[in-house]
N, C-alpha and C positions, 0 to 999 in steps of 0.2 A: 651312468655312468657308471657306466661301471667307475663312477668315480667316488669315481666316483670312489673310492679307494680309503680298528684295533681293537684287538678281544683282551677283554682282562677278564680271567676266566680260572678255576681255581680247582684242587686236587691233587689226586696223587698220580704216580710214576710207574712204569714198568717194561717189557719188552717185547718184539717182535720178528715176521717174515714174511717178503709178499711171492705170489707165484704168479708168473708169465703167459701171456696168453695173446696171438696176435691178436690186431685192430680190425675190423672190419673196416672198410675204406667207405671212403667216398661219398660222394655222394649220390641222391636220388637224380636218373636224368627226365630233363622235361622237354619243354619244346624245343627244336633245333634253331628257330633263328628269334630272337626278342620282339625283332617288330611284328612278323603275327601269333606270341604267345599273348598278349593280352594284357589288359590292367590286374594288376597283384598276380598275375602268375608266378613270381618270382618268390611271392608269400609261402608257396604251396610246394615247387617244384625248380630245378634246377635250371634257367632259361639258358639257350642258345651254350648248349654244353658241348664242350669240345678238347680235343686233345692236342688241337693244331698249333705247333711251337712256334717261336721268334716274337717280333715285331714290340714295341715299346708300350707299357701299361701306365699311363698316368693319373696319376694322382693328385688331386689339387687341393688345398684347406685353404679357410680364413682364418687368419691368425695363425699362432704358431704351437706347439705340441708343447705340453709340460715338459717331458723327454721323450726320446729315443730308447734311451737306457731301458732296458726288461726291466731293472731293479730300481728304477726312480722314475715311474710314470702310473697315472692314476685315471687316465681314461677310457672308456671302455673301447676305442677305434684307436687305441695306442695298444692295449690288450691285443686286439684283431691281427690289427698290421705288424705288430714285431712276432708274430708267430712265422714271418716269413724269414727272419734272420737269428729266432731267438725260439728254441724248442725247449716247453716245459714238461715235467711230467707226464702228467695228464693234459687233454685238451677237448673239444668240442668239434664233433662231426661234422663236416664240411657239406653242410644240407641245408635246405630251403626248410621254412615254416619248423613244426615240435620236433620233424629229424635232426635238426640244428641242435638241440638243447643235449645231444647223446651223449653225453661222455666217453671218450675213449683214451687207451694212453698214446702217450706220442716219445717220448726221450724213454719212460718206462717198458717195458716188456707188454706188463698187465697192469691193471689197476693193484693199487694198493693192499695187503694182507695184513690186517688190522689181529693183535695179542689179542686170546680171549677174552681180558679185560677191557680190549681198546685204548690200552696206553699205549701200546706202540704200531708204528703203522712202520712197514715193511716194503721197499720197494726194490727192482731189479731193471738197471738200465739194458739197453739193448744192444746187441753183439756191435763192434764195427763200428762205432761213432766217431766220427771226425772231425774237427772246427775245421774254419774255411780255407788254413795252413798245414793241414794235414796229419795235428797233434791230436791224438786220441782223447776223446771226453771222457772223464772218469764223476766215482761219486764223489770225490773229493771236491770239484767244480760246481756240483747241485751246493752239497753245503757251506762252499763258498759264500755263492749266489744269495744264500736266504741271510747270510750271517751281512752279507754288504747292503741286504737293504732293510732289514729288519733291525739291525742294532749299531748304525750309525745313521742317525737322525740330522745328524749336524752337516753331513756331506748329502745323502739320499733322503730326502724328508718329503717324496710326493708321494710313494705308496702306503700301502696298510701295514701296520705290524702286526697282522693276525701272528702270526710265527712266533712274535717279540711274547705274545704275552701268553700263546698258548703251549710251545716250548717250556720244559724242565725250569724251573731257575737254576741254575750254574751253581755248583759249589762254592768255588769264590768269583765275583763280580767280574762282569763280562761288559769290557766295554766297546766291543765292533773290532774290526777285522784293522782300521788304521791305525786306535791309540792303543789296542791293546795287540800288537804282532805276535808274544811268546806264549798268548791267553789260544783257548781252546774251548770251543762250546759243546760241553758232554752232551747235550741232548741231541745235540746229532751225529749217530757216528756211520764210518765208512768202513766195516773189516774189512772190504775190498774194494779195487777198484769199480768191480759193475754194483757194490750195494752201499743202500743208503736206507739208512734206520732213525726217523722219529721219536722221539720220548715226551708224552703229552702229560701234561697236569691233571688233566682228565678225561675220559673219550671224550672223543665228536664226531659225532656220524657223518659230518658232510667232508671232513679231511679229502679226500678224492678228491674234491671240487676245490678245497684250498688246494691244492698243487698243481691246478691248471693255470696258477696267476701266473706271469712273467719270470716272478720272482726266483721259480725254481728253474729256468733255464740259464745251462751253467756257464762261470764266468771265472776263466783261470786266473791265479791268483797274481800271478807274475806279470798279466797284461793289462791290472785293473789298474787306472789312473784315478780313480778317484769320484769328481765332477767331471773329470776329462774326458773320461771314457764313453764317455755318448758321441765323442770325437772319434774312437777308435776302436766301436764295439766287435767284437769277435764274434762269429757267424758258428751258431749251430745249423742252421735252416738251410733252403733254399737258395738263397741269396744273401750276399754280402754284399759290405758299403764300398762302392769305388768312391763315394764323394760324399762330404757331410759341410754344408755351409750354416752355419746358426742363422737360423731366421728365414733361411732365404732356400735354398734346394739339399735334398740328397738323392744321389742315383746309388744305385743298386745294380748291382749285376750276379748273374751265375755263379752258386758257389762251387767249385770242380769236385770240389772234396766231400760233396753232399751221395750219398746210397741210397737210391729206390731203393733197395732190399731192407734196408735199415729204418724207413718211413713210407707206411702203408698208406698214407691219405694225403701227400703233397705230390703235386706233379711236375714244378720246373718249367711254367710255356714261355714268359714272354722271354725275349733276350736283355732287358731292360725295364726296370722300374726308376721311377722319376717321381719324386715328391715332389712341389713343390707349393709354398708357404707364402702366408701372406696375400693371399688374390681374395678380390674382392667379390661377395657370393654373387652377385649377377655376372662377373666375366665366370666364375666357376658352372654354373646354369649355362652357359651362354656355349660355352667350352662340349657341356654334357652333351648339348642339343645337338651341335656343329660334329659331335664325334673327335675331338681334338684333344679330351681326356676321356677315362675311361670312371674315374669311382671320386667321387666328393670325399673326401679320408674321415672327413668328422660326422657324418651321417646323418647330420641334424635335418634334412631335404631342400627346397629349393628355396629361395624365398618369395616373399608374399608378392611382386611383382610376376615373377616367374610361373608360380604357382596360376594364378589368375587365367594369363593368357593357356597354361596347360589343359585348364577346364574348360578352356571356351573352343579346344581344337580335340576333338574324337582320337584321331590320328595320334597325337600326343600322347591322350590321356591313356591311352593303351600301352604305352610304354612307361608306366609308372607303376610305383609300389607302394601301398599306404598299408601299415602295420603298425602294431602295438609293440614294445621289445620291452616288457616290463622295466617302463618309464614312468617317473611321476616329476611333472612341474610343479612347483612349491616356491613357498617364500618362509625362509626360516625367522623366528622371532627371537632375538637373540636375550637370553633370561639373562644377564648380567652386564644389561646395558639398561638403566633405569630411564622410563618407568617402565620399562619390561619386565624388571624383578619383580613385578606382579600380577599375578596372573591374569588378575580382570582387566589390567590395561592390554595385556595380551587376547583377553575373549573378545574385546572393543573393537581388536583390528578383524580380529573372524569373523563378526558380524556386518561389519563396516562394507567388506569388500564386493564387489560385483564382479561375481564370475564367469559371466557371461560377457560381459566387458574385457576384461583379461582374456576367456577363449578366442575371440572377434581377436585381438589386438594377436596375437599366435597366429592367427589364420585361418578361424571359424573350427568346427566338427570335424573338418579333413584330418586337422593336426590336433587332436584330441576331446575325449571326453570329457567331462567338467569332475571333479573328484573333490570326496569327501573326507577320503581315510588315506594314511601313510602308503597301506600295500597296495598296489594295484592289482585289476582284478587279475591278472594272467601270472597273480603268484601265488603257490599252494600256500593259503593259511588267509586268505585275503578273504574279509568278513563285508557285509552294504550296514552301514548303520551313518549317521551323520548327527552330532550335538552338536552344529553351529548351525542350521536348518533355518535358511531365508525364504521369503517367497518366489516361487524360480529364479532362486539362485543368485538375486539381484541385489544380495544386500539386504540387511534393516537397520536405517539410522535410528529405530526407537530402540533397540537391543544397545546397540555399538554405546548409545550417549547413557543407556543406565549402566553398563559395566563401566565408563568412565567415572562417571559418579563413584560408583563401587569402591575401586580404585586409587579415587581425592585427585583426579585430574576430570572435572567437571567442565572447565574449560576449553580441554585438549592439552595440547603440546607438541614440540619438534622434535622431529629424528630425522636419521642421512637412511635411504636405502641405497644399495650399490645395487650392481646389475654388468656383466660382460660384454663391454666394449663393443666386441667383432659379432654378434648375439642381438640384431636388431631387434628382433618378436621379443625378446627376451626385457631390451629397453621400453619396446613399447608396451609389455604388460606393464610394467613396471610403472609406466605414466600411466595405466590406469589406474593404480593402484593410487599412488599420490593423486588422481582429483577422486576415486572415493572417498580414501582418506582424509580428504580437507571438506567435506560434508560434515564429517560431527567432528571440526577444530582440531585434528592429528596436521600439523605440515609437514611435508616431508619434502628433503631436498634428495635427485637423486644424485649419485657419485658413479663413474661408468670404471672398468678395471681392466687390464688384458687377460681375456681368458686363462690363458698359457701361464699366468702367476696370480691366481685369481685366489686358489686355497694355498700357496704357500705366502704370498707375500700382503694378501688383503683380506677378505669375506673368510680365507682360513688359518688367518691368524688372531687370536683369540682380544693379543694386544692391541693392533692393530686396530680392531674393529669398538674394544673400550674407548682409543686416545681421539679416534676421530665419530665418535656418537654413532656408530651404524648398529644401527635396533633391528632394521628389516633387511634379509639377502637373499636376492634370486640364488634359484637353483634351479639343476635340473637333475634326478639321481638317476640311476639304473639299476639291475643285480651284480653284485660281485659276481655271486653264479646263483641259477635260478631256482634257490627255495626262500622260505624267510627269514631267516638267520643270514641266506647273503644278501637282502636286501636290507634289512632293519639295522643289523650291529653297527656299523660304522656311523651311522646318523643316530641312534638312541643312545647309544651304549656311554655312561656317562666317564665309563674308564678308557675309554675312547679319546679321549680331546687332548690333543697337541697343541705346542707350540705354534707350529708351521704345517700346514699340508692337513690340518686339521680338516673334518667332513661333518660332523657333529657340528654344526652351524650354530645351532642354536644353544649348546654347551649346557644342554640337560643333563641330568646326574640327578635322576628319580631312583634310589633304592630298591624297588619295587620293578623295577623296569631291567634292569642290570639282572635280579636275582630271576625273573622270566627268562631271560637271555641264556643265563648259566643252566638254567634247567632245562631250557630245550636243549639246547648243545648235548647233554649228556644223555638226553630220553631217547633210545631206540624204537620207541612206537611212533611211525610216521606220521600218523593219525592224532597220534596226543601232542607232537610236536607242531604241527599246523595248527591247532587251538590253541594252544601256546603264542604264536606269532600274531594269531585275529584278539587277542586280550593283548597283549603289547600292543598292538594298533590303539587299542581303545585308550589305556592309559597313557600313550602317548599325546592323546588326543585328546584326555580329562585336562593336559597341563598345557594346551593351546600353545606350545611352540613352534609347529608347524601349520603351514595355512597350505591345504593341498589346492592344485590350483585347476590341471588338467589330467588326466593318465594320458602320456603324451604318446599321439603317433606321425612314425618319420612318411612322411611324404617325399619320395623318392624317383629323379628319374634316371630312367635305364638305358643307354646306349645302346643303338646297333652295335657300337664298332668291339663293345668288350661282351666276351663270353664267360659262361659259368658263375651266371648271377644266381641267387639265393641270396632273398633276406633270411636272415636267423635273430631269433630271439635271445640266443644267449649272447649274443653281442648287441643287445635295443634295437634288434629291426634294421642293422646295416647289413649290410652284404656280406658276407663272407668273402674275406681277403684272401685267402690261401692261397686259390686255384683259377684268379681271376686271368683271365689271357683276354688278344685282343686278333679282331679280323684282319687288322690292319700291316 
């Protein structure tokens, strides 16, 4: 997940200037029609690529989206898809397979020009920007954007505050863009329209990849509503909303006021985008097959029905994508919900689990590897070691029942796992998990939740999960962006943990783990930073609060009827939304 969606991170201040430089566009192309590029072509290369305009591109999910909003949404195919109406600094290559993971700018000129200290990072929007009413985007709108979702918590609380914590502190106290209107946040300033100037606590090499989130796509001030504004979001992109129903649909049309000259890697094909929300993943599969939608929006692939009959038909399977998008399935153990405040009752459930059970109950091998450590393998720093080592995999109730002992729960004991509602595989790992669990006397009941408020109002809210016993919570994470510091921080990092919208599940605050964190952030050797992230893993993994489950991968299928598929890894192996048209 990119949700998969806070750095507290610490130093000093200083200034900057970035320089301009076009995009290289596009994407790689591949085969010209889907059905004879083949199984994972899609992985590799750009299928059934075209420039051919009009016709409707639908869209379909189960369940419903945290937001719309750029500034208040934490998924990583909420990421994807608002890059069509919502242009950030920086973005991601509109390519199939490692071409995907490319950085380029997109609302910027050029990437970022970082102070020779690296406190300030320096950016230059590009000539001619226009929202979808024909007002000119300035830099004053970027730093709007970061100020509305990084330091009002109480209205925007689905994204990350990397910004919140790795931003200046303010001279005097900064409290968001609503309660404080005559307040001003010095760390980021605009001497002009086309620029926008950063002031960091301390370097961080990956900043480039922070301003490809949502967040920095800008949002005039005079037409922010608030929570509203996902009602009436203003269109940098492509496309704008002709319709926003809560729960239920939004269409998208043509934005007039959008410049090819002004955006080297969007093209504009269908005449029509059509979300729509709530359908149940077998009509969404059913929809895919029939050619009657074009892209499942939440990427997760078909389900285990669907799936089945795809393997058993050649024809099929050649129209499907299986990729890794550095994904890990896990169950977080939540250390402030007893007896999890200890860690042996924590190493009980490591041992306890069958994960090969849990793989089978996802949907065997297709949909992931069985995994031991936090990073998974397709992210620079990701180390093979395993301290919780069963015999294939399957568990040992002679471990689980001595770390209970250990512990003073000889016995056992009860806890609630939760697990996502609209997330079938996801429920039924989740009964694997409770009948391991009730092997060495752990009972667990499970509790189901709607995705769409699953970290703001449940599994990540900290209260929430004390007042109703939830010890265990599915997950599933992604990269923010693809090295280890966007994969790790938001779920280790123990200055991390919010209220609401909280991602740190399991609400660790290891010293030690933090102080890893801050010193990669600031190490320039790429090299000493990747060993940096495979020793977080491990410490992570000494204090047993995550139980890795799969390195997951999407099993995807591909339509004739939409072109210009590419899975990309910088979005978990979905497709790349940008440039998707349809033959239809």
């Amino acid at each position: 997940m990119r949700r998969s969606r806070t750095v507290a991170l610490t130093a000093a201040a200083a200034a900057a200037v970035l320089v301009v430089t076009g995009c290289s566009s596009s994407s790689k192309s591949g085969d010209s029609s889907s059905s004879g590029a083949g199984a994972n072509a899609a992985t590799k290369n750009i299928v059934n690529a075209s420039d051919k305009k009009g016709g409707t591109v639908t869209y379909e999910m189960k369940g419903t989206p945290d937001s719309l909003d750029p500034g208040n949404t934490y998924y990583a195919y909420i990421y994807n898809f608002s890059r069509l109406y919502a242009r950030p600094l920086t973005t991601f290559n509109p390519a199939a397979g490692e071409d995907g993971n490319k950085l380029v700018p997109d609302l910027a000129e050029s990437m970022g020009q970082p102070s020779a200290d690296g406190l300030t990072w320096t950016y230059k929007l590009r000539a001619g920007l226009k929202y979808d009413d024909g007002s000119p985007i300035t830099s004053k709108d970027v730093k709007y954007a970061v100020e509305r979702s990084n330091f009002a918590p109480d209205v925007n609380s689905n994204g990350p505050t990397y910004f919140h914590d790795l931003l200046v502190d303010n001279p005097t106290p900064y409290e968001g863009p609503y309660k404080d209107k005559a307040g001003d946040l010095k760390s980021i300033e605009t001497p002009d329209d086309t620029t926008v100037v950063f002031h960091l606590k301390h370097p961080f090499a990956d900043f480039d990849y922070l301003v490809s989130a949502p967040q920095t796509a800008p949002v005039p001030q005079a037409k922010d509503t608030g929570a509203d504004y996902v009602k009436h979001v203003v269109s940098s992109g492509t496309y704008k909303f002709e319709s926003y129903e809560d729960g239920k649909q939004a269409v998208l049309v043509p934005n007039t006021n959008w410049d090819k000259s002004t955006d080297p890697i969007r093209k504009q094909l269908p005449e029509k985008i059509v979300l729509k929300m709530n359908i149940d993943q077998a009509t969404i599969d059913k929809d895919l097959m029939a050619g009657n939608a074009q892209v499942d929006l939440v990427g997760g692939g078909v389900d285990p029905q669907t799936q089945a009959q795809i393997l058993r038909d050649e024809k099929l399977k050649a129209k499907t994508d299986n990729a890794y998008g550095g994904r890990l399935v896990y169950m977080a153990i939540n250390t402030k919900v007893a007896p999890f405040d200890n860690v042996e009752c924590r190493k009980a459930v490591q041992f306890a689990i069958d994960k090969v059970s849990v793989q089978t109950a996802e949907g065997g091998p297709i949909r992931g590897q069985i995994a031991n450590t936090v990073l998974p393998p397709d992210i620079p720093g990701h180390q093979d070691f395993n301290q919780y080592e069963t015999k294939d995999n399957k568990g040992d109730e002679g471990k689980a029942k001595d770390a209970l002992k250990a512990c003073g729960k000889p016995d056992g004991f009860s806890t609630v796992i939760s697990a996502r509602t609209e997330r079938s595989t996801e429920v039924a790992a989740a009964t694997s998990i409770q009948a391991a669990l009730k092997k060495v006397g752990i009972n667990v009941e499970i509790q189901q939740y709607p995705q769409g408020k699953y970290l703001t109002d449940s599994a990540g809210a900290p209260q929430f999960t004390q007042d109703h016993n939830i010890g265990l919570m599915m997950m599933q994470w992604g990269a923010d962006w693809p090295t280890g510091y966007g994969f790790l921080q938001q779920i280790v990092d123990g200055r991390a943990i919010k209220a609401s919208g909280n991602s740190n599940l399991a609400q660790l605050n290891d010293p030690a783990v933090n102080k890893l964190l801050d010193d990669a952030a600031v190490n320039p050797d790429k090299a000493a930073r990747e060993k940096i992230y495979g020793d977080i893993d491990k410490k992570v993994m000494e204090q047993a609060a995550y139980v890795p489950l799969t390195y997951f991968k999407v099993f995807l299928y591909r339509p004739d009827s939409a072109t210009n598929l590419g899975s990309t890894p910088a979005f978990s192996g979905e497709y790349d939304y940008l440039n998707i048209g349809t033959t239809k």
